[in-house]
N, C-alpha and C positions, 0 to 999 in steps of 0.2 A: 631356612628354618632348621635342618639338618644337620648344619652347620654350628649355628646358633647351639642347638644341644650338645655339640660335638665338646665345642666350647668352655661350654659350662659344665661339662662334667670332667675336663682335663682339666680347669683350674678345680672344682672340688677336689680330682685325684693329690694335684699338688697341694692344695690346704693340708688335708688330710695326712698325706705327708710329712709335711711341715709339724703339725699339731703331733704327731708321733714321732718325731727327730727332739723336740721341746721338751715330748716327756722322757726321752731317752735320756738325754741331756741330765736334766734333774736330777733324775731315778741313781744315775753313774755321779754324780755329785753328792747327793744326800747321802749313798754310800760308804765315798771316800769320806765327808765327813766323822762317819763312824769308826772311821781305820785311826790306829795309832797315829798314824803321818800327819793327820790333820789337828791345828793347833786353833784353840780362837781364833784370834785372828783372821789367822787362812779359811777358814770355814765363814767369816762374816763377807770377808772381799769376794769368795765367792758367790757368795748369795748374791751379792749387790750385783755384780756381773751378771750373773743370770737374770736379775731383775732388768738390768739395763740392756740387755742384748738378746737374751734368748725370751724372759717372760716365765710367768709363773707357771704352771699348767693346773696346779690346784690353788690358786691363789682365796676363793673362796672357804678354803678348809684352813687358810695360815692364820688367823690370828687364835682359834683355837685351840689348833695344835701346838703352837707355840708355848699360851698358856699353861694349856696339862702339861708339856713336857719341861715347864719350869719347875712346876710344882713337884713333880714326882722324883726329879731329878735333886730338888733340895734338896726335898726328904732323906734322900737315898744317903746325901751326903753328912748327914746329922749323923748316920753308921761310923765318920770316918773321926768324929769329935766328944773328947772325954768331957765330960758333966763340970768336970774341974778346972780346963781350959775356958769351957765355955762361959760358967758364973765370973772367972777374972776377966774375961774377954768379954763379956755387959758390964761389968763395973768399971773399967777402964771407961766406954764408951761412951756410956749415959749421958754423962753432965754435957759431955762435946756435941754428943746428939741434939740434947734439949738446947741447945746455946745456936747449934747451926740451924736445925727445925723453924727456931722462932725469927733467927735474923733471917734466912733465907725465905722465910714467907714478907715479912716486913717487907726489905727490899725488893722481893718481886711483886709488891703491891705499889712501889712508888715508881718504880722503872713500868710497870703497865700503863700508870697514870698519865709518866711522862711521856710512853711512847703513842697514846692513846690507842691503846690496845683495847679489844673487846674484854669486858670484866672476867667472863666465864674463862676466857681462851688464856686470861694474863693467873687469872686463878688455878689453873689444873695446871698448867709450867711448872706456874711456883711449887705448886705442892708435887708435881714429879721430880721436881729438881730437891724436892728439902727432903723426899722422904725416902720413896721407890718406885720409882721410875714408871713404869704402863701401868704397875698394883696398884699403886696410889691413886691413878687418873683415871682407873676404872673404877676403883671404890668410893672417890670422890665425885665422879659424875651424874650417878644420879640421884645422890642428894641434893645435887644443886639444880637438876634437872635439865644439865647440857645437851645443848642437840649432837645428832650425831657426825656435822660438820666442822664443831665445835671440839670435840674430842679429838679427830682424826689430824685437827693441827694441833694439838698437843701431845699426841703422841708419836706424828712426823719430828716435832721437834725435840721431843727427850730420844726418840730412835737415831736418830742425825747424830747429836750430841756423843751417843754413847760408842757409838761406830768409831768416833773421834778419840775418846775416852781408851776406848778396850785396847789399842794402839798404841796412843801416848803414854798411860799413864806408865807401864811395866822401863819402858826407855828414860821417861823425867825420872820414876824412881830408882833405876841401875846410875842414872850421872849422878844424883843427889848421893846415891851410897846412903841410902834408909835401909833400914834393919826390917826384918822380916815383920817383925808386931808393929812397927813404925809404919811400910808398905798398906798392911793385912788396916791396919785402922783407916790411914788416907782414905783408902779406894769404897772401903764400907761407907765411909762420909761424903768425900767426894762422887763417885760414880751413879746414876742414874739407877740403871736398870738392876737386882738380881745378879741377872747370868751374865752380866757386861764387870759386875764383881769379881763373881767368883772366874772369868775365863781371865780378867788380869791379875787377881790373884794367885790363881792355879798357875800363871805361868813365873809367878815371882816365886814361889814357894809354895812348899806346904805348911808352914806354920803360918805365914799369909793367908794362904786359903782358909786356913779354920776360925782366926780371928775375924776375919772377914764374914763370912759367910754366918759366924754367931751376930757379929752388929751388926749387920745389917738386917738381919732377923728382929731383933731385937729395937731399929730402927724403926719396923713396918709397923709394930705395934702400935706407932705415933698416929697410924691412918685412922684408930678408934677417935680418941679424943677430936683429932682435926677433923673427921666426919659431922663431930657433933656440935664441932665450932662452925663448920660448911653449910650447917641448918638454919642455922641463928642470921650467920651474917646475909645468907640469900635467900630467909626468910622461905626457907621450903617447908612445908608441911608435908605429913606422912610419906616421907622418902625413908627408905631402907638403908641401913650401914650394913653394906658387907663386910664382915670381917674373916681377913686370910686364914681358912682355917688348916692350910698346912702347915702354918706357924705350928701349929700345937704338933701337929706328926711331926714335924722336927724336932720336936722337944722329947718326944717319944722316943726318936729313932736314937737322939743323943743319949738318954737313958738306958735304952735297952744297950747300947755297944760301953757302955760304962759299967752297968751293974749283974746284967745277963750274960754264960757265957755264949751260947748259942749266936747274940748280937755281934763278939765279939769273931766267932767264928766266919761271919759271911760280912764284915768289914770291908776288908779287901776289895771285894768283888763287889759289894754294893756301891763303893765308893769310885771304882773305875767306871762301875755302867753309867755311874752319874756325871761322870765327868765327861763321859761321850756324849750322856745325852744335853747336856748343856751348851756341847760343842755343837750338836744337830740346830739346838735352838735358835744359836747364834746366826748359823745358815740360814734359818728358814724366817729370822727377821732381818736378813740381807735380803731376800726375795723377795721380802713386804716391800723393801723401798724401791716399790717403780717410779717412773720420768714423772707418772702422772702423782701418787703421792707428795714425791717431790716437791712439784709445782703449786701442789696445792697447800702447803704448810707457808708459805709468804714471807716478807724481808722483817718484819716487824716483830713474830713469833721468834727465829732462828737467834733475833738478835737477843732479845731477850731473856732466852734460853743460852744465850753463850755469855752475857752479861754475869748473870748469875752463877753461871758454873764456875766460871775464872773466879770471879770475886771468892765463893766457897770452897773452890780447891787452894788459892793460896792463904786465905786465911788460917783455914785448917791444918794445912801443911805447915805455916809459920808456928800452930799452937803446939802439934805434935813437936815439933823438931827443939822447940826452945821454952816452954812451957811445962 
């Protein structure tokens, strides 16, 4: 018996252990993502790492924090964008917007069909993929009143995708030799997520990043209208449209560093902190993707989702470049 207790309190001591080695781990990670050295990229591979080998130690707390630290972090960066870049950089956008928005919903209503996908799961894809990425599939799910296993492969599969995305796109656009506003539009249209934008923009440029970071802003707007097309066709009653309303602080923060001088004065430094913190974010949805996530987004969601990306990244890219 004695023994027995012996036992079991030197495997708790090594748990215990163990569970404080995991958050050591982290803690010396989410750090260095914060340090200049750390690039997108390197801060997303990390996280996945940890996801796959060491394990989250707050995984409970990741998808919120995540969230805010998009949000705040746009913001931040609207400091770093004049009023005047930003109205040519929506007007350029728009029509592409509205043209990719409408085919990439289309076709990812017919590739669901044909893959016989579940409606809800082939519907919140499409619209991560046509709009922005996790904002989309959060503001579109409970209008439609997706369950929450429902969602979880949907945003496994625009998470996959963009991890893919934040990588490749900065290397296709350096061999293509695209121009910075050429780059800055692509990745606003093409890329998934937000901060899967602005971290391969950020490392193309900074006149990429500003263009970017206004259309795609300007993109998410589209979750209103689609919210209220999401009622109709899934026939939901009294379901709520969230609407992003950091959009509108972004619009603020671009103003005030345009016409205030005060805005103009803490630029800099607003716009660095934001770029770290986008860098954190990028981490800390590497973390989100453990074995078990993984496994549970499926062959049929992944495909779907990579269907659609290629088909909208080259179209798009063919209209920028010769259009």
């Amino acid at each position: 018996m004695k023994n027995n207790t012996s036992i079991h309190r030197n495997t708790k001591k090594i748990l215990d252990r163990s569970i404080t080695a995991r958050e050591a781990v982290f803690i010396l990670m989410f750090i260095f993502s914060l340090s200049p050295f750390a690039s997108p990229p390197l801060a997303l591979i990390l996280g996945i790492i940890i996801a796959q080998f060491v394990g989250h130690p707050y995984f409970h707390l990741n998808h919120k924090a995540t969230h805010l630290l998009l949000k705040v972090s746009v913001v931040g960066l609207g400091f770093g964008i004049n009023a005047g870049t930003a109205l040519k950089a929506g007007k350029e956008g728009i029509l592409l917007a509205a043209v990719s928005i409408l085919g990439t919903l289309v076709f990812g209503y017919l590739f669901g069909k044909f893959l016989k996908l579940n409606n809800k799961i082939s519907f919140l894809i499409s619209t991560g993929t046509a709009i922005c990425g996790g904002s989309a599939i959060a503001a579109i799910a409970p209008v439609i009143k997706a369950e929450e296993k429902q969602i979880s492969i949907a945003l496994g599969t625009i998470f996959i995708l963009n991890s893919i995305a934040l990588i490749a796109f900065p290397f296709v656009g350096k061999q293509l030799h695209l121009s910075q506003s050429q780059f800055g539009l692509w990745c606003a249209i093409a890329i998934h997520d937000t901060s899967s934008v602005v971290g391969a923009a950020g490392k193309y440029g900074n006149e990429a990043l500003q263009i970017a970071t206004t259309v795609k802003l300007v993109r998410a707007l589209w979750i209103i209208p689609v919210a209220l097309l999401s009622g109709t066709l899934f026939k939901s009653k009294g379901s709520n449209i969230k609407i992003p309303y950091f959009i509108g602080l972004f619009i603020m923060a671009v103003a005030l560093n345009t016409y205030v001088p005060l805005g103009q004065k803490i630029s800099n430094y607003s716009v660095q902190i934001s770029k770290s913190g986008l860098t954190v974010t990028l981490f800390l949805i590497g973390c989100g993707l453990s074995k078990k996530a993984l496994a549970s987004v499926g062959l049929k969601p992944i495909l779907q989702g990579m269907i659609l990306w290629i088909l909208i990244s080259l179209i798009t890219l063919l209209m920028i470049r010769y259009l």
